[in-house]
Legacy VTK file of the C-alpha trace (Angstrom):
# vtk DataFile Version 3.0
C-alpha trace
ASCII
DATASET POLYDATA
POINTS 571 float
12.144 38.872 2.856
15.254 38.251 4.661
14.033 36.098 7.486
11.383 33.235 7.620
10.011 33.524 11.186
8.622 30.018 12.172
8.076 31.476 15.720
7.958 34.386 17.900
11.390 33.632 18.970
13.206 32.153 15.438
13.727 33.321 12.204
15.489 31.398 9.459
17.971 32.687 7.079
15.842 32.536 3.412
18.886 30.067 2.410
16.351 27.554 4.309
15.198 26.809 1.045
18.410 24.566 0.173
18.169 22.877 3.862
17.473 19.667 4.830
14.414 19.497 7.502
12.758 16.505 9.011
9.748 17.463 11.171
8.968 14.241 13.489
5.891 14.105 16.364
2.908 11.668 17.414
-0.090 12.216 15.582
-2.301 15.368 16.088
0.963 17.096 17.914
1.752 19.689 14.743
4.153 18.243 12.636
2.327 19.125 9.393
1.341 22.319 10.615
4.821 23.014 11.451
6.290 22.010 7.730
3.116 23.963 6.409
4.382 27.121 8.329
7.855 26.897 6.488
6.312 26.382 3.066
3.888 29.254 3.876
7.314 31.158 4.970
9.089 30.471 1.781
6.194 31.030 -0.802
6.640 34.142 0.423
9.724 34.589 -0.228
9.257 33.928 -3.615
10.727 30.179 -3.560
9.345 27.567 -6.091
7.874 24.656 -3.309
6.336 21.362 -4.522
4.492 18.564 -1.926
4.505 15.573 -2.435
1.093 14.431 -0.439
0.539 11.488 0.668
-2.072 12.116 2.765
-4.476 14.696 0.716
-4.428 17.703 3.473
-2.283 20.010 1.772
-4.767 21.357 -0.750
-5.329 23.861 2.580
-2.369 26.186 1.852
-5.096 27.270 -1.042
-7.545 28.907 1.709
-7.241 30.936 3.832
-7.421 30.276 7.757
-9.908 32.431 8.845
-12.147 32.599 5.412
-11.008 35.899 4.814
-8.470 36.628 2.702
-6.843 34.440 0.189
-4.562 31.358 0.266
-1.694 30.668 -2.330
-2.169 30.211 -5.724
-0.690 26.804 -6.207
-2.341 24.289 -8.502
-3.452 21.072 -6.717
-2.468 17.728 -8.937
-4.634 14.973 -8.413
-6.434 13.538 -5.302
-10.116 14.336 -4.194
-9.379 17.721 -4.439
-6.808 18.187 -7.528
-7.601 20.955 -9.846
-6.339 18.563 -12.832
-6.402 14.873 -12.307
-3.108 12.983 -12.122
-1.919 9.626 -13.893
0.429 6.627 -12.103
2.207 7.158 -15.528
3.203 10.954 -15.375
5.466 11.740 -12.794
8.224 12.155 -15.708
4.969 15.094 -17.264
4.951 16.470 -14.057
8.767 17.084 -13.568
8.999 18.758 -16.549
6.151 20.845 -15.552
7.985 21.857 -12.179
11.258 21.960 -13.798
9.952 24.355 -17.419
7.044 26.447 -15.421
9.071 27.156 -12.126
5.780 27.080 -10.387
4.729 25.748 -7.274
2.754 22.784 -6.802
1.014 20.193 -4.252
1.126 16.341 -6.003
-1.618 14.826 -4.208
-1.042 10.819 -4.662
-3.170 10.292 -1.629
-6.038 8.085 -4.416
-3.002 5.783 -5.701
-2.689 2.318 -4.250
0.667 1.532 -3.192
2.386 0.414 -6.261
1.116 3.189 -8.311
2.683 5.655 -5.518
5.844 4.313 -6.095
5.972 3.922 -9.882
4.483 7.516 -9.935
7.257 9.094 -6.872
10.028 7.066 -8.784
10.017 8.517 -11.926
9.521 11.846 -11.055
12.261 11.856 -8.685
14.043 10.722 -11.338
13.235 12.786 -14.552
13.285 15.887 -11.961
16.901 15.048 -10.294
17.788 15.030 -14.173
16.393 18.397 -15.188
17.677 20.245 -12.071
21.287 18.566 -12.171
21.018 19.918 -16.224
19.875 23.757 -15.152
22.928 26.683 -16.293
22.232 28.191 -13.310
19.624 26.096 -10.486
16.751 27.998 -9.007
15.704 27.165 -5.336
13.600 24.220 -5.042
11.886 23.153 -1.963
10.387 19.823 -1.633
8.162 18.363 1.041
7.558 14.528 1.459
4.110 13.585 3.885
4.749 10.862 5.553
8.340 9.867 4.861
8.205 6.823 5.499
6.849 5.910 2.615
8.865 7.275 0.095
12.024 6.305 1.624
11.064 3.727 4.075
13.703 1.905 6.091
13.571 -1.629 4.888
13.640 -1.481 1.165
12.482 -4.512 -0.749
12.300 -5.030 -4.231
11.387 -2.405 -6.145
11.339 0.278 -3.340
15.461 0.345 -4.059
14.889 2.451 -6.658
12.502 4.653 -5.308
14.312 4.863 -2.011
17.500 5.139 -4.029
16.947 8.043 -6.024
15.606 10.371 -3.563
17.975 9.221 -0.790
20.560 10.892 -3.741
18.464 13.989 -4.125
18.464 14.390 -0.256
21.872 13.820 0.016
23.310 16.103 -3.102
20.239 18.172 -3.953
21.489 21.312 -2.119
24.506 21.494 -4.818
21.536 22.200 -7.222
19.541 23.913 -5.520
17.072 21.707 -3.774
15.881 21.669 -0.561
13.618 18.899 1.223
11.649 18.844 4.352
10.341 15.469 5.372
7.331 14.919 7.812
7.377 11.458 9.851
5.470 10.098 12.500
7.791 7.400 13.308
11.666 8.176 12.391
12.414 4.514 12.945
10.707 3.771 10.295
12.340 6.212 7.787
15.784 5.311 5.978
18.768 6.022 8.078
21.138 7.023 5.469
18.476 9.450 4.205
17.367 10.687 7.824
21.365 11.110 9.112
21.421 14.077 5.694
18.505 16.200 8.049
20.456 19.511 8.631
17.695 20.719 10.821
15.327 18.598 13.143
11.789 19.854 14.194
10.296 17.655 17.060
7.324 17.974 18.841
5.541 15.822 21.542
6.503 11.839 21.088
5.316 9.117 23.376
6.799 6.013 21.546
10.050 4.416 23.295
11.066 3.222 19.160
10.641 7.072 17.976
12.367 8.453 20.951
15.116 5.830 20.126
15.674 6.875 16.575
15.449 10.253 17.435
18.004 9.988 20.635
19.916 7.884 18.402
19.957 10.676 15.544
20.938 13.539 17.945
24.015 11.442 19.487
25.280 10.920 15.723
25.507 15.442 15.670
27.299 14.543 19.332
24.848 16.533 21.348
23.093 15.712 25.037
20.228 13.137 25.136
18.543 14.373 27.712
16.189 16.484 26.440
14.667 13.593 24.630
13.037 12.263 27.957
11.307 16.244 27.854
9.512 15.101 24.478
6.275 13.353 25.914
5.137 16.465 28.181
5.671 19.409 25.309
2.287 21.275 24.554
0.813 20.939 21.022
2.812 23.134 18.996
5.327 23.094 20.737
8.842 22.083 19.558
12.527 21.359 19.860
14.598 22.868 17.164
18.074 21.036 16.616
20.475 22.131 13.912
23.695 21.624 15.169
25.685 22.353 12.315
24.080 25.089 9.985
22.412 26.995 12.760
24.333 25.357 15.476
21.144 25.995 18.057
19.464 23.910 19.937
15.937 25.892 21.161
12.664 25.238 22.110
9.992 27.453 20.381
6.431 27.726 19.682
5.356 27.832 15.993
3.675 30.455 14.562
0.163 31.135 13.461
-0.355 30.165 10.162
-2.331 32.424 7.592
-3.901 29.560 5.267
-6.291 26.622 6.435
-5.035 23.606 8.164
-6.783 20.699 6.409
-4.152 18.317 8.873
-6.458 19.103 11.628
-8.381 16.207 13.638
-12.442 16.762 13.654
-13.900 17.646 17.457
-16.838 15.630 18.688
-19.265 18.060 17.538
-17.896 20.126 15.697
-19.453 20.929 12.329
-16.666 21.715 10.108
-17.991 23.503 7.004
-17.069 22.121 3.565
-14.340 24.514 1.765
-14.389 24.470 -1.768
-11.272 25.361 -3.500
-11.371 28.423 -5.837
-10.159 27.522 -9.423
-7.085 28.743 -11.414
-5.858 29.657 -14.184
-4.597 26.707 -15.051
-4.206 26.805 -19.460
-0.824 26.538 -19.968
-0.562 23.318 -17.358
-3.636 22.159 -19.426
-2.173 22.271 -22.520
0.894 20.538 -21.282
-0.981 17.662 -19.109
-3.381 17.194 -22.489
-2.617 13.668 -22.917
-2.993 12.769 -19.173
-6.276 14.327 -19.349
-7.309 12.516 -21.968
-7.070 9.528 -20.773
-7.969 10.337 -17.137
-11.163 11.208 -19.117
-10.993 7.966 -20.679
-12.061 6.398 -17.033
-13.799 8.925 -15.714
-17.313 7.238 -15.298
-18.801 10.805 -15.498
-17.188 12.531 -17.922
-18.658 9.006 -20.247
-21.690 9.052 -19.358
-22.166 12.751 -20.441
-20.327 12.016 -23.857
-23.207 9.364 -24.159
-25.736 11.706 -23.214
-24.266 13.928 -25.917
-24.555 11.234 -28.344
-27.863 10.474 -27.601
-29.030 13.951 -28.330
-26.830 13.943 -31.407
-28.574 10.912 -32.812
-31.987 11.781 -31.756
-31.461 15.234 -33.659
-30.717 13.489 -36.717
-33.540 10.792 -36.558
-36.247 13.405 -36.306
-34.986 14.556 -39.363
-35.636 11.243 -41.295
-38.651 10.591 -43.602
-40.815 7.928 -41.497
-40.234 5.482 -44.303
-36.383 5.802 -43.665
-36.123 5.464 -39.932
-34.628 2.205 -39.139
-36.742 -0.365 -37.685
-35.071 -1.275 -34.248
-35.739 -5.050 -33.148
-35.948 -5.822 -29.510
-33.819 -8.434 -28.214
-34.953 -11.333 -26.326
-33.831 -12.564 -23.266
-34.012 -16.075 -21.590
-36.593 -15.585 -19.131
-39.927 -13.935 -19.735
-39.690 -10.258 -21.092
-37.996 -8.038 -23.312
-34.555 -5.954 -23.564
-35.687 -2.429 -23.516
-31.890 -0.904 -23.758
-28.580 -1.853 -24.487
-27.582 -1.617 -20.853
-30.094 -4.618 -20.228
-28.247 -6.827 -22.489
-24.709 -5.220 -20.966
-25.845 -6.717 -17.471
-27.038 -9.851 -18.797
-24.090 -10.559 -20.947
-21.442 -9.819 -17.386
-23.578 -12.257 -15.444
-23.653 -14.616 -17.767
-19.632 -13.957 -18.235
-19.331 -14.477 -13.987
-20.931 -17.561 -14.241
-18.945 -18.693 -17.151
-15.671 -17.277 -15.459
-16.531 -19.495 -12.351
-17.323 -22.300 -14.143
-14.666 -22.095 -16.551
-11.942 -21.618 -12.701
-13.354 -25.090 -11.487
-12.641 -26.625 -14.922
-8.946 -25.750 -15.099
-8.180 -26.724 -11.161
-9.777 -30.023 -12.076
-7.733 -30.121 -15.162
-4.678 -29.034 -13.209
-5.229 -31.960 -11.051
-5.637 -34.088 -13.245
-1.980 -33.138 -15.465
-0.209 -33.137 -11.773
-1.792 -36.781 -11.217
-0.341 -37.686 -14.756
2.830 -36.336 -13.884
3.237 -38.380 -10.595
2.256 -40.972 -12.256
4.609 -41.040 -14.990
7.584 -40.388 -12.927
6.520 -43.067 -10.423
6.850 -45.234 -12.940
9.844 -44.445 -14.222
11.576 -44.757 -10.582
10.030 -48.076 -10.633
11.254 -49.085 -13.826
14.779 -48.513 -11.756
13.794 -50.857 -8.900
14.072 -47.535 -6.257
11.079 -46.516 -4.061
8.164 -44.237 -5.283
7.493 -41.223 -3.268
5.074 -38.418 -3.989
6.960 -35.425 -3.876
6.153 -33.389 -0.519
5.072 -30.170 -0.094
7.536 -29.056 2.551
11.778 -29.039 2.618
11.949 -33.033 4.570
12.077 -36.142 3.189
8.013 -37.563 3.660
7.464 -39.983 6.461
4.793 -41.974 8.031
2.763 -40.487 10.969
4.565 -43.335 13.103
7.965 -41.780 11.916
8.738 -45.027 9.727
9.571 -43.956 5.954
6.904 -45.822 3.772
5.667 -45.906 0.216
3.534 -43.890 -1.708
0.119 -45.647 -1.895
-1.357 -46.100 -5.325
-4.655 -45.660 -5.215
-5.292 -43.080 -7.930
-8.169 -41.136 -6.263
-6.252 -39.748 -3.879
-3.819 -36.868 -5.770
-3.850 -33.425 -5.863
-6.388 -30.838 -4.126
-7.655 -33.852 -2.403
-3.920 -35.243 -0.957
-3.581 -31.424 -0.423
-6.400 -31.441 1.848
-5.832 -34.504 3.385
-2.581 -34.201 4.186
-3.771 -30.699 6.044
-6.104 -32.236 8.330
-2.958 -34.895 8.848
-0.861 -32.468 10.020
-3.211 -30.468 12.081
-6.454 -30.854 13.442
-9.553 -30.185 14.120
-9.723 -27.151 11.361
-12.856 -25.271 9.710
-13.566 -25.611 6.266
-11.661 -22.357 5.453
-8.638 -23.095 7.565
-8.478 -26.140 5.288
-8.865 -24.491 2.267
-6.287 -22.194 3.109
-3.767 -24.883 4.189
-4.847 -26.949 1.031
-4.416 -23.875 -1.298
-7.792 -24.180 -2.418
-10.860 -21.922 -2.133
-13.187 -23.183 1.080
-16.309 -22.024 -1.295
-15.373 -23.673 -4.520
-17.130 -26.382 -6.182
-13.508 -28.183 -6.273
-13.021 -27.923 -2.612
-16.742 -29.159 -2.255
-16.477 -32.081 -4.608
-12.615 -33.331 -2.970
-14.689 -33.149 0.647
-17.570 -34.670 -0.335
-15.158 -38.091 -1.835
-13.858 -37.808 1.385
-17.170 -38.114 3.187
-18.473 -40.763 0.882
-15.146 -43.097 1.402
-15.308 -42.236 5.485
-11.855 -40.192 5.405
-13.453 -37.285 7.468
-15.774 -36.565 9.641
-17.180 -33.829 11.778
-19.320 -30.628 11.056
-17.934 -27.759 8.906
-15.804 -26.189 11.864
-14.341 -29.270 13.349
-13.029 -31.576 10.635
-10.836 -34.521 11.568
-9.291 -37.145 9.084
-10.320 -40.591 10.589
-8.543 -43.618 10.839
-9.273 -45.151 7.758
-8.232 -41.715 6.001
-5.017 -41.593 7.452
-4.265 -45.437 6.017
-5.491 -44.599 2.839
-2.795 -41.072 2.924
0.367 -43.467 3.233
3.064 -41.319 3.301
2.675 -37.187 4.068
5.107 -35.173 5.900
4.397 -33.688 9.943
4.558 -30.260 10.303
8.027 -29.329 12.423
7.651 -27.705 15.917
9.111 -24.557 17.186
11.713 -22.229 14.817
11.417 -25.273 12.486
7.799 -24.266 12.386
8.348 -20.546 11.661
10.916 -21.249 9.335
8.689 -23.902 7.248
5.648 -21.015 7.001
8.296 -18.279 5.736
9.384 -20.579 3.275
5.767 -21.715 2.125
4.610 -18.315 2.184
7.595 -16.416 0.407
7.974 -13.020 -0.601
4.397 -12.169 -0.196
2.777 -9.684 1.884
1.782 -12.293 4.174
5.013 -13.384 4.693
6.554 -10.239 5.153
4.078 -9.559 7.741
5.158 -12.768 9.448
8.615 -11.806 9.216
7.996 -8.582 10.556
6.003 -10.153 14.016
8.439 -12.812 14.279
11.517 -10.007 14.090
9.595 -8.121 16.609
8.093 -11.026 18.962
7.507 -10.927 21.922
7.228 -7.333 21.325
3.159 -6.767 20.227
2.774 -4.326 16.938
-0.139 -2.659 15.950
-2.054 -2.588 13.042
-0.211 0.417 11.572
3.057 -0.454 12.846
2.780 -3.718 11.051
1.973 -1.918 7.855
4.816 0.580 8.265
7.669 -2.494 8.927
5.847 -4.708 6.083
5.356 -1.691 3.781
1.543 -2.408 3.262
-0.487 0.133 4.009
-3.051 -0.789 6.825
-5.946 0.523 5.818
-5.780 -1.249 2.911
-8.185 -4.192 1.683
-4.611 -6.197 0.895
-3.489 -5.827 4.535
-6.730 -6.838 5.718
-6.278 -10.094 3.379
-2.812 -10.627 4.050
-4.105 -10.881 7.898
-7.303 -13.082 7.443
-4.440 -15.423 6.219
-2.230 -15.277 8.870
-5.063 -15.510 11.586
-6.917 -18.720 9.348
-3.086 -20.484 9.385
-3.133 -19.896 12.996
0.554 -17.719 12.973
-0.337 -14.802 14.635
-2.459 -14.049 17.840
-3.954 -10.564 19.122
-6.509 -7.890 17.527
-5.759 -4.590 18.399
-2.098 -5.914 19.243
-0.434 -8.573 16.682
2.028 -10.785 17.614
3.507 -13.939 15.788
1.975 -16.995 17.235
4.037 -18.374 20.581
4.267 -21.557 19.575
7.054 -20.951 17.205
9.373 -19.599 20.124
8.298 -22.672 22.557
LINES 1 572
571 0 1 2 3 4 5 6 7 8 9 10 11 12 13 14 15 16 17 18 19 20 21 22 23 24 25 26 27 28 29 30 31 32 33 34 35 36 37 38 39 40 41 42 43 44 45 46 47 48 49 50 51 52 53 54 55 56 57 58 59 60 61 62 63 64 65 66 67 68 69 70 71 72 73 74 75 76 77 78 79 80 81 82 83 84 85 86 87 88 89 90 91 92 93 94 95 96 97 98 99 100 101 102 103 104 105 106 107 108 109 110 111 112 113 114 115 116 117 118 119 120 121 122 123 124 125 126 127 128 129 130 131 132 133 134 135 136 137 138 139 140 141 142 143 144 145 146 147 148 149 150 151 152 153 154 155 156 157 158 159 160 161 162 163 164 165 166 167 168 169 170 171 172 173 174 175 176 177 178 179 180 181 182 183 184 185 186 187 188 189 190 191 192 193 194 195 196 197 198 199 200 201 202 203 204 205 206 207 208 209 210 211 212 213 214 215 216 217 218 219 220 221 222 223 224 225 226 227 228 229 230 231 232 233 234 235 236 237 238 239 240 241 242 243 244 245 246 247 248 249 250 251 252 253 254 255 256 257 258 259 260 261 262 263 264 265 266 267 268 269 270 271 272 273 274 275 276 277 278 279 280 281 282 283 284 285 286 287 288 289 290 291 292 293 294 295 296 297 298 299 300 301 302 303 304 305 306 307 308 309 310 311 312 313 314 315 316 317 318 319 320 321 322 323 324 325 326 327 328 329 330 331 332 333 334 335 336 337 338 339 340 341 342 343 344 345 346 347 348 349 350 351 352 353 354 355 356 357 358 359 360 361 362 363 364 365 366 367 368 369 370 371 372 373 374 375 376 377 378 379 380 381 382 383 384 385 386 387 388 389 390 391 392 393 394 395 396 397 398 399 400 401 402 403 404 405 406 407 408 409 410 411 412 413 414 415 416 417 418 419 420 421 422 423 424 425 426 427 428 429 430 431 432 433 434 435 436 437 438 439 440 441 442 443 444 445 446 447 448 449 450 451 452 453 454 455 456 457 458 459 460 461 462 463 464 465 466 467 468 469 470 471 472 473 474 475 476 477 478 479 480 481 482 483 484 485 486 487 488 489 490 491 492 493 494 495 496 497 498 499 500 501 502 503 504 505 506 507 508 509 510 511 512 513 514 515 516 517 518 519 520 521 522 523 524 525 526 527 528 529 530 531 532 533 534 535 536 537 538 539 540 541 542 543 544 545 546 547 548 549 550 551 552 553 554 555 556 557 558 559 560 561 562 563 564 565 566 567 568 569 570
């Protein structure tokens, strides 16, 4: 095959393979389809393509579109689907598998959570970049990243620099060994410039978003072409697309994509439609199994059904043997008792006994060592208030914020010394001093202790007893006599002050990058997924949706379906 004919009215020169593609629309609008059109184009032509899916749809190029025929045979790695199950740990086993078999391959790390994505993408970049830069003479390799974004994502923190790092080199030199990448994005803004400026060829379908237009206006002024044809974007028909390569193609055309022959997986369900389940067809796989035997093993290792057939084995194993026993010889088998009336009748009875027994002890055991904890950081204030004594300066317990601590009035006081306020219970205290009224779990929050522990429960209860709050469980207010008894605790600031002080409190976590995102962004709202995208957390994720609670319990952001950081840092 000479030409790979992506539409009715453009063919691509085979040397596609070696290209750099980035296929960019709004969800539902064809970008996958699109990218799945070229791979289907160039497994034709006899070129070695690997995905890297993000998403779990691209098991599809395996079927066929209409049910008839066949699809490709390419081996699916890992997710729901995956014809051989895939480990965090062996992106290096699967380079080497891509790099010594010269097969084609979908990587479906769809299952991983987001750290295991990266650890898994980083190393095989890496081990495969190696291999391919060692190759006597390079084959064409074609690689396709779903959902860019988050394999080179624009702001890099921490440890995506090396992820982003050694695929932004791939991109950028791959094509003197050989290899080719198409990457599929939904928002270009969010993908790394100095990796999306190396796109040789851009494939853009229907965009609504003023950012994405941006990026991708922005993009087409850095090849020095018109503008103007970005404003077209929102009105083109599913399917539909803009093709700019400016340089290796030097076009510029709109075109309609062609028909593919396997199953698109990508596409959204209909209100009801009934969309039959399609069951992928197994492969002859051996040689991949013998070199993915250790992965296997120890995917087996945690594969809840794989054990519990090994134990089934066992079972039958054992009972074969017993029957052949002389009744005199079988072992007498005691039953075990438990504490409440009753006997064990299995070993998986005293298994669920012992791991409620171990929750309770584990909870138990988490209020001992905060009260213990409290206790050593009471000693320690102690000790070095006495020691600035001992130098005739003033005693101060050390604040929580970055300002010297002051008296509600303003006027700088000492420390008082009453000994049962400290710890958890200043903590709290000095919460519902600095704002109020606030629930028990905005408290708890503020006071870095859990609303629901028997800590937290014991502090507020002292409080109670010695009349330093009052109010019901949503509306608690230090009284008078509490705030005399605090002395000296330090105000929360007002305005940027105020952002600046959460930032600081809340660090490098994903809650504060979250805030840092809104507040870069305010007064412009963000969605869910937008925030997720900018704060690299994935928002569908039970993280995100703690990272959130948090925010919305401190009060810093506002909105549901659109988040924003709260206005009172920008009054």
């Amino acid at each position: 095959m000479s030409k790979l004919h992506l539409s009715d009215d453009l063919s691509l020169p085979v040397d596609a393979a070696t290209q750099t593609f980035a296929f960019v629309a709004r969800k539902g609008a064809g970008k996958t389809y699109a990218a799945g059109k070229l791979n289907e184009l160039l497994l034709d032509a006899g070129v070695q393509c690997v995905i890297l899916d993000t998403v779990g749809n691209w098991y599809g190029l395996r079927m066929p579109a209409e049910g008839k025929g066949s699809g490709f045979d390419i081996p699916v790695l890992g997710g729901l689907r995956g014809d051989l199950p895939l480990e965090p740990t062996g992106g290096e086993l699967v380079a080497d598998l891509v790099a010594d078999t010269g097969r084609s391959v979908i990587v479906d790390v769809s299952q991983f959570s987001q750290a295991d994505r990266k650890r898994f993408a980083t190393s095989f970049a890496k081990r495969l970049w190696q291999r391919k830069k060692s190759e006597a003479n390079p084959t064409p390799l074609f690689i396709t990243l779903e959902e860019a974004q988050l394999i080179v994502p624009q702001m890099v923190r921490g440890d995506d620099a090396a992820m982003v790092g050694i695929w932004e080199e791939i991109i950028r030199l791959g094509r003197n060994y050989g290899i080719g990448v198409a990457m599929i994005t939904q928002r270009p803004q969010s993908v790394n410039k100095e990796v999306l400026t190396q796109t040789e060829c851009l494939v853009v379908l229907q965009v609504n978003g003023a950012p994405e237009r941006k990026a991708l206006k922005d993009w087409i002024v850095h090849q020095g072409m018109d503008t103007k044809l970005v404003d077209e974007l929102p009105t083109l028909p599913i399917g539909t697309a803009y093709v700019w390569s400016p340089q290796w193609l030097g076009i510029l055309q709109k075109v309609k994509i062609a028909k593919k022959k396997t199953f698109d997986a990508s596409a959204t369900p209909k209100v009801g439609e009934k969309r039959r389940q399609r069951e992928l067809a197994p492969l002859d796989l051996e040689a991949f199994k013998d070199k993915m035997a250790a992965t296997i093993e120890k995917a087996k290792e945690n594969d809840v059904g794989h054990l519990k057939r090994t134990i089934a084995e066992l079972k039958r194993e054992n009972l074969k043997h017993k029957t052949s026993l002389p009744p005199e010889q079988e072992p007498k088998i005691k039953e075990v008792p438990i504490l409440k009336d009753g006997q064990v009748k299995d070993l998986g009875a005293i298994v669920e006994r012992v791991n409620k027994l171990s929750e309770k002890f584990l909870a138990i055991a988490a209020e001992l060592a905060e009260e213990i904890r409290e206790a050593n950081l009471e000693k320690d204030i102690r000790a070095k208030a006495h020691t600035v004594q001992k130098y005739s300066m003033p005693a101060r317990v050390p604040a929580r914020s970055f300002t010297h601590p002051v008296h509600r009035d303003g006027v700088p006081g000492a420390a008082p010394t009453n000994g049962e306020i400290s710890g958890g219970m200043r903590r709290m205290m000095i919460a519902l001093a600095q704002r109020s009224p606030l629930t028990k779990k905005q408290l708890g929050v503020r006071a870095g202790l859990s609303s629901t522990s028997g800590t937290f429960g014991t502090y507020l209860g002292r409080m109670r007893s010695s009349g330093y709050v009052e109010g019901q469980g949503d509306s608690l207010v230090l009284t008078a006599a509490g705030l005399a008894a605090l002395g000296n605790y330090e105000p929360l600031p007002e305005g940027r002050a105020l952002l600046d002080y959460w930032l600081g409190d809340l660090g490098q976590s994903g809650a504060g990058r979250m805030l840092s995102v809104l507040a870069e962004a305010w007064p412009t709202t963000l969605t869910k997924e937008e925030l997720g995208i900018r704060a690299n957390i994935s928002h569908t994720s039970g993280t995100f949706g703690t990272y959130l609670g948090k925010l919305r319990t401190l009060e810093l952001v506002e909105g549901r379906g659109e988040l924003s950081a709260s206005r009172e840092f920008f009054q």
